[in-house]
C-alpha positions as a Markdown table, in Angstrom:
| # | Residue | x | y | z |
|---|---|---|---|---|
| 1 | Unk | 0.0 | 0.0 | 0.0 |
| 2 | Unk | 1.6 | 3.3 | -1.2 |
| 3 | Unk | 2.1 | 5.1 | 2.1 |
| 4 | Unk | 2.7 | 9.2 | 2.0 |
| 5 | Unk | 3.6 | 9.5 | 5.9 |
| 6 | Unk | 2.7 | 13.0 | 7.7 |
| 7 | Unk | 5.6 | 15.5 | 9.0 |
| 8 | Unk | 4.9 | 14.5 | 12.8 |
| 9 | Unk | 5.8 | 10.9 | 12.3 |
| 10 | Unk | 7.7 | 10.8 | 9.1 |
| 11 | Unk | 11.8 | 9.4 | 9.6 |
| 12 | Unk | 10.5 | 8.2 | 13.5 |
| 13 | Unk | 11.1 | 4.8 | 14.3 |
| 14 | Unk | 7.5 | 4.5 | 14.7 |
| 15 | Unk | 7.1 | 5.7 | 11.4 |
| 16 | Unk | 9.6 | 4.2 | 9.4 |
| 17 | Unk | 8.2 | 0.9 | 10.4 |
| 18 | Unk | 4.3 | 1.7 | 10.3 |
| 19 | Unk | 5.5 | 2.5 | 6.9 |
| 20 | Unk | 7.2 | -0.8 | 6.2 |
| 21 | Unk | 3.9 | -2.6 | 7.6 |
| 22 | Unk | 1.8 | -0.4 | 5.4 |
| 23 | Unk | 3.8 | -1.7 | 2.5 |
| 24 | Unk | 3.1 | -4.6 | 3.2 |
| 25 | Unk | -0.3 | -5.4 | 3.4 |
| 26 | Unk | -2.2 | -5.9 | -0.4 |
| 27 | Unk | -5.9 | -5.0 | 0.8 |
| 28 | Unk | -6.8 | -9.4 | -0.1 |
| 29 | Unk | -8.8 | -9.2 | 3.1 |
| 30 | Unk | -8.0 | -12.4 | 4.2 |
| 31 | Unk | -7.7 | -10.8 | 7.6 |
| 32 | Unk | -11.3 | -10.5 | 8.2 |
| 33 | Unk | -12.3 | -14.4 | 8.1 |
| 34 | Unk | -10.5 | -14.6 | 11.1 |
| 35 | Unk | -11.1 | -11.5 | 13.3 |
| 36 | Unk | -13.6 | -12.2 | 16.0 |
| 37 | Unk | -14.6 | -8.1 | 16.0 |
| 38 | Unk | -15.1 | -8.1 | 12.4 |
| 39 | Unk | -17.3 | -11.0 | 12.4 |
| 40 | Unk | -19.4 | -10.6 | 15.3 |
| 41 | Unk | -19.7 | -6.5 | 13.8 |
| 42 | Unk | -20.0 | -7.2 | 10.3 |
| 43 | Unk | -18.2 | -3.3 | 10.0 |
| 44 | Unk | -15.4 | -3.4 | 7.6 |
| 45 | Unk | -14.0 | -0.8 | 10.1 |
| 46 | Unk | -14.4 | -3.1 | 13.0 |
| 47 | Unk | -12.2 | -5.9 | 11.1 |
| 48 | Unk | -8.1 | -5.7 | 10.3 |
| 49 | Unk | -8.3 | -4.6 | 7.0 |
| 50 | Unk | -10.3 | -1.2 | 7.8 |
| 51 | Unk | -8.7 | -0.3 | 11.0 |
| 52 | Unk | -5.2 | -0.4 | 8.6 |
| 53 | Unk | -7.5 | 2.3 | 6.3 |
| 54 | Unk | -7.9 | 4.4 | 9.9 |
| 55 | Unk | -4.1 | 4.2 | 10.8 |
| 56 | Unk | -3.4 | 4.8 | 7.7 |
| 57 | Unk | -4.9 | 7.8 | 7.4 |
| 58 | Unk | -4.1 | 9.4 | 10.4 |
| 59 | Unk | -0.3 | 8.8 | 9.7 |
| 60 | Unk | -1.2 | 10.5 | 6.6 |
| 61 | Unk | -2.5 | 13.3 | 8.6 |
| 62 | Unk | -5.9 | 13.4 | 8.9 |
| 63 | Unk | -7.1 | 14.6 | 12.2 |
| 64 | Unk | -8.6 | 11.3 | 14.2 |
| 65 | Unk | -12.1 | 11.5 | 15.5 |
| 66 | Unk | -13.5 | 9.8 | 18.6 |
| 67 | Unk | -14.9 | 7.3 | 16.2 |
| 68 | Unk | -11.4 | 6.4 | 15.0 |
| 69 | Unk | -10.4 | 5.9 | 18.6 |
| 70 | Unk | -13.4 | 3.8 | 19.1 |
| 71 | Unk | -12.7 | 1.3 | 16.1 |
| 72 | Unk | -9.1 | 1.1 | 17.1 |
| 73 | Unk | -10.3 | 0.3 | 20.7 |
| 74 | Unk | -12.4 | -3.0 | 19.5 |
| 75 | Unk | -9.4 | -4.8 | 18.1 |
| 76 | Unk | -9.1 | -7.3 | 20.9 |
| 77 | Unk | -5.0 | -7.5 | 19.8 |
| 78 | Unk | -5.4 | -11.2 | 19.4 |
| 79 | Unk | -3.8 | -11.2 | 16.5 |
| 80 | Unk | -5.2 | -13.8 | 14.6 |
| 81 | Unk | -5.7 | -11.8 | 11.2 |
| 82 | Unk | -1.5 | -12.0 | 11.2 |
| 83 | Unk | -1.8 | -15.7 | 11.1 |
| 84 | Unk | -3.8 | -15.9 | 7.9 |
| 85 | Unk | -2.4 | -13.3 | 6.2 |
| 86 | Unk | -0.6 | -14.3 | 3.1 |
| 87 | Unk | 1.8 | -11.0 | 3.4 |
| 88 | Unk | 2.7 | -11.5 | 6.8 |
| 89 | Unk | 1.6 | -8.3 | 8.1 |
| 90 | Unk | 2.4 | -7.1 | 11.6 |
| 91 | Unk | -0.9 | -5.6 | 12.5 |
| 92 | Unk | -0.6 | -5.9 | 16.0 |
| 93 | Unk | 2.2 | -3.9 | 15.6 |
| 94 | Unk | 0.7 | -1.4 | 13.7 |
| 95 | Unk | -2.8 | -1.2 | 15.9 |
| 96 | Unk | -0.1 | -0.7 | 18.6 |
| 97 | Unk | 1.6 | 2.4 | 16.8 |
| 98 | Unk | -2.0 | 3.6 | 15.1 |
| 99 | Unk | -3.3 | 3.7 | 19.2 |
| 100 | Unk | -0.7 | 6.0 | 20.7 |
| 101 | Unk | -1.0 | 8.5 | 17.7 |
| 102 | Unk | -4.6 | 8.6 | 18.3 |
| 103 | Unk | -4.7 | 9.0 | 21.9 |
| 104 | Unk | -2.0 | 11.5 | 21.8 |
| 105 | Unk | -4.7 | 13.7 | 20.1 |
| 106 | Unk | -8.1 | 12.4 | 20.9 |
| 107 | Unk | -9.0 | 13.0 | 23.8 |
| 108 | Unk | -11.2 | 10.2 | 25.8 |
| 109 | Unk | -14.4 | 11.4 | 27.7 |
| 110 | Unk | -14.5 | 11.8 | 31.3 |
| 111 | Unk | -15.7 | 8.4 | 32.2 |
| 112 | Unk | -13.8 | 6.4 | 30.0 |
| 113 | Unk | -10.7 | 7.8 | 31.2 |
| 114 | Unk | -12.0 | 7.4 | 35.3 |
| 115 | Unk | -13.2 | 3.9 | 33.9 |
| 116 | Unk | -9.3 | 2.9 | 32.2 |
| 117 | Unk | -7.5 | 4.6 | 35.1 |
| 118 | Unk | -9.6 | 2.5 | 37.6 |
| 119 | Unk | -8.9 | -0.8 | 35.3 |
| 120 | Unk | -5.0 | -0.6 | 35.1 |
| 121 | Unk | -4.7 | 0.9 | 38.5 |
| 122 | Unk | -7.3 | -1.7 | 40.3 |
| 123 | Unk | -6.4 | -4.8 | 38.8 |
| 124 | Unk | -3.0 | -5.3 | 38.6 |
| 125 | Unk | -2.9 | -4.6 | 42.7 |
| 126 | Unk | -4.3 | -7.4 | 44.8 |
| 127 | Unk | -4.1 | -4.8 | 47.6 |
| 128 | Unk | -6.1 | -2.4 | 46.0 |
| 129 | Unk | -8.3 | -5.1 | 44.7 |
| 130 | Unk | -9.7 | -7.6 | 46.9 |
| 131 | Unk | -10.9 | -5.0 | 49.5 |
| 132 | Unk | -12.8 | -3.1 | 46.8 |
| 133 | Unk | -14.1 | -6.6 | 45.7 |
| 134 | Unk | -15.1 | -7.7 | 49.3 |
| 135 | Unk | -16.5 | -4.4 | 50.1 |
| 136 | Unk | -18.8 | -5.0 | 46.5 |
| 137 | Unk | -19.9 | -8.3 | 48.0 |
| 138 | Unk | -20.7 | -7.1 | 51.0 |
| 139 | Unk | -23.1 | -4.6 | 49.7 |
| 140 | Unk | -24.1 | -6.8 | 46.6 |
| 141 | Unk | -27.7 | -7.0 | 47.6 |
| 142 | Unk | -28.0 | -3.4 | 47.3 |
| 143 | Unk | -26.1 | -2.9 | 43.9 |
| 144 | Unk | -28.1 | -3.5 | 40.3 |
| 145 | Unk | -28.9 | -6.4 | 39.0 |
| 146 | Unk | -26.6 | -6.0 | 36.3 |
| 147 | Unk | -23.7 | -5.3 | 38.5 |
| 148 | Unk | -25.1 | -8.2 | 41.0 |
| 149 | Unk | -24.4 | -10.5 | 38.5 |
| 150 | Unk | -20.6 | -9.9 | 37.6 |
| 151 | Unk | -19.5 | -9.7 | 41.7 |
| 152 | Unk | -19.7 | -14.0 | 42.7 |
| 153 | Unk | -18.6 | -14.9 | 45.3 |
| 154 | Unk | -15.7 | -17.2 | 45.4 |
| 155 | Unk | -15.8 | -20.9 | 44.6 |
| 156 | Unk | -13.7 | -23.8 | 45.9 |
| 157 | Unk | -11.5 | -25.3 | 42.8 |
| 158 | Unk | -11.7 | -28.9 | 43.8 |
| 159 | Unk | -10.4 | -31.7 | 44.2 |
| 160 | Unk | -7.4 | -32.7 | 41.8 |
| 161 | Unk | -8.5 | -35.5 | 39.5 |
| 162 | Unk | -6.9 | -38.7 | 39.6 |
| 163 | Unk | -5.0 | -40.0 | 36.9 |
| 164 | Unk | -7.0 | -42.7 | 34.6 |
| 165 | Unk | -3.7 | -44.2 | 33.1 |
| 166 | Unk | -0.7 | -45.5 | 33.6 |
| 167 | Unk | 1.4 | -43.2 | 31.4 |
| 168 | Unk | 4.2 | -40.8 | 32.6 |
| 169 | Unk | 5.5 | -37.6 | 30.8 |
| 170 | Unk | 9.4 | -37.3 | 31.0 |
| 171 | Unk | 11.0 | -33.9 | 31.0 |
């Protein structure tokens, strides 16, 4: 794909290689059979193929719009459009360098930023975590049903289960 890069990222390293992975790709859009986004959306822009039209574009400086972002924020990063892609394409690479350009100049609403703050703060910290998730089951009866729902309480794992044969592995 014939790439004209923008003065902002052209000659970066970011840029040199969104470049080369621009190159790369040959629009076939065998990509899109295997994206989970795409075919649970059905929205070309919700598939590999069409967020690599969105990148591409803002590299070529076009100003990114909230609904860039939002596209660009479906891709789940699995990464399973780079395993059938004949032209071995590095779009998790790419969605990777096509997100920090966008959210360098679109700027999230209130609550999605309190919500992703919250997220990478919370989770990550057992500390910060399981008291906030005790003090949710504690009160779960008053919370909505929707939020009732996602706070279970914890579930014993169970016994191991015994072995049925009389095979070994050997490391």
């Amino acid at each position: 794909m014939q790439t004209n890069l923008a003065d902002f990222i052209k000659g970066t390293a970011d840029g040199n290689e969104a470049e080369a992975i621009l190159r790369a790709c040959v629009h076939c859009g065998f990509c899109t059979a295997t994206c989970p986004t795409y075919q649970l959306l059905g929205d070309e822009l919700d598939g590999p193929r069409g967020r690599i039209y969105l990148i591409k574009q803002v590299l070529e400086g076009a100003e990114p719009t909230r609904k860039t972002q939002l596209h660009l924020d479906r891709c789940l990063t699995c990464r399973n459009c780079e395993s059938t892609c004949p032209s071995g394409v590095k779009y998790g690479r790419l969605v990777d360098i096509g997100r920090r350009v966008v959210d360098e100049r679109v700027q999230r609403p209130l609550k999605d930023r309190i919500k992703r703050t919250t997220l990478k703060e919370f989770l990550p910290r057992a500390t910060l975590y399981q008291p906030a998730y005790r003090t949710g089951l504690s009160v779960r009866a008053l919370l909505p049903k929707a939020l009732q729902e996602k706070l279970q309480p914890a579930r014993n794992a169970g016994d191991w289960p015994t072995r049925a044969h009389a095979r070994k592995m050997l490391v």
